[in-house]
Every structure is written in C-alpha cells, then in structure tokens.
C-alpha positions in Angstrom: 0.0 0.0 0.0 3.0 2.5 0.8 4.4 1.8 -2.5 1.1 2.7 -4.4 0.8 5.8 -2.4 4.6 6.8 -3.2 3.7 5.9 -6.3 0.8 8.4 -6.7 2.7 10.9 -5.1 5.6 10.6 -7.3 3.2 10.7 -10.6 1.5 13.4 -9.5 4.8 15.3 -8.5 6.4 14.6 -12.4 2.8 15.3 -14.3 3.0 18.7 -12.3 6.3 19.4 -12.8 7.1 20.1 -9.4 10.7 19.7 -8.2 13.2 17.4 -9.2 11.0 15.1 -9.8 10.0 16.9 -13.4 13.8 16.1 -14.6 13.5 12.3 -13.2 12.7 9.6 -15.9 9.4 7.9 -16.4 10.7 4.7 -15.9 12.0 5.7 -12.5 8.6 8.0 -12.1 6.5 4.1 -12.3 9.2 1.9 -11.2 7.1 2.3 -7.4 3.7 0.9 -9.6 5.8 -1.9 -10.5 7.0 -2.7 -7.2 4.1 -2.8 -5.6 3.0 -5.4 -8.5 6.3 -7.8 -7.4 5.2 -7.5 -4.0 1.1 -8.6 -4.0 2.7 -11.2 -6.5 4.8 -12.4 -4.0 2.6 -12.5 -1.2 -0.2 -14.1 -2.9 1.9 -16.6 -4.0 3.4 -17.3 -0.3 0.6 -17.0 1.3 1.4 -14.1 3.4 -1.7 -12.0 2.6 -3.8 -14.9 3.6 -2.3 -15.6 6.5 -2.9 -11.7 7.9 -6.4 -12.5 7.5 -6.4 -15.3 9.1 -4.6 -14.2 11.9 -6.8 -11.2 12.0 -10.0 -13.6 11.9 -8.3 -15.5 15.0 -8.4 -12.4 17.3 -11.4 -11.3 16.2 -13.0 -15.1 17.5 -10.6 -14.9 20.6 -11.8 -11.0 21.5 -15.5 -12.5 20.9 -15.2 -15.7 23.2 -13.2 -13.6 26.1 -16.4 -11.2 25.7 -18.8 -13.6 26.4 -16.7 -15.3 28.8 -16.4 -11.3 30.7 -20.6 -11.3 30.4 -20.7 -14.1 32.4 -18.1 -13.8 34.9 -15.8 -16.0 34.1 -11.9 -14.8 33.4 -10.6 -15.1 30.3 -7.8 -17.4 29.6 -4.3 -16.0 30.4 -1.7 -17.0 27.8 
C-alpha cells in the first residue's frame, strides 16, 4: 500500500512538474507501480496475505469468546 501511495505521489509530482521530480525519468517515475506489482505477487503466492487475514480472523473469534466469557463472569484465559 506505501508503495502505491509513493507511487501516486511521485506521478502526480512529475505530471506537475514540481521539483526534481520533473527532470527524473518515467521509468524511475513508475518503477514504485511496479514494485508494488512484485510484491502482492509475492505474497499471494506465499501466502502471506492470507495468512494476515487469518490471523486477524483469530483475534477477532478470541476478542469474541473472552467477551462472552467477561458477560458471564468467568476470566478469560491467560496466555
């Protein structure tokens, strides 16, 4: 995501002519687009991405079940 949004900035900056970034070449003006390609490539393909949402699917469930375990006035497990 912090690759897009350099990436936007960049563009934006170069279309504008602002700055050094006018002077700089396209390829170097996209090359953040691209990386941010290689990297949802990679972590699709290793799973990372789904992982994170599995993780964050986990603490959601454990937040729920230590709720209802608060509600009726039991303590929630201790790790």
């Amino acid at each position: 995501m912090y690759l897009l949004l350099i990436g936007i900035v960049v563009l934006a900056l170069k279309y504008l002519e602002i700055g050094p970034v006018a002077t700089w070449n396209w390829w170097i003006v996209l090359s953040p687009f691209a990386l941010a390609v290689a990297w949802w490539a990679w972590a699709d393909a290793f799973g990372y991405t789904k992982q994170k949402e599995i993780d964050k699917m986990e603490k959601r469930k454990q937040a729920r079940i230590d709720k209802q375990r608060a509600a009726m006035g039991i303590l929630p497990k201790k790790k």
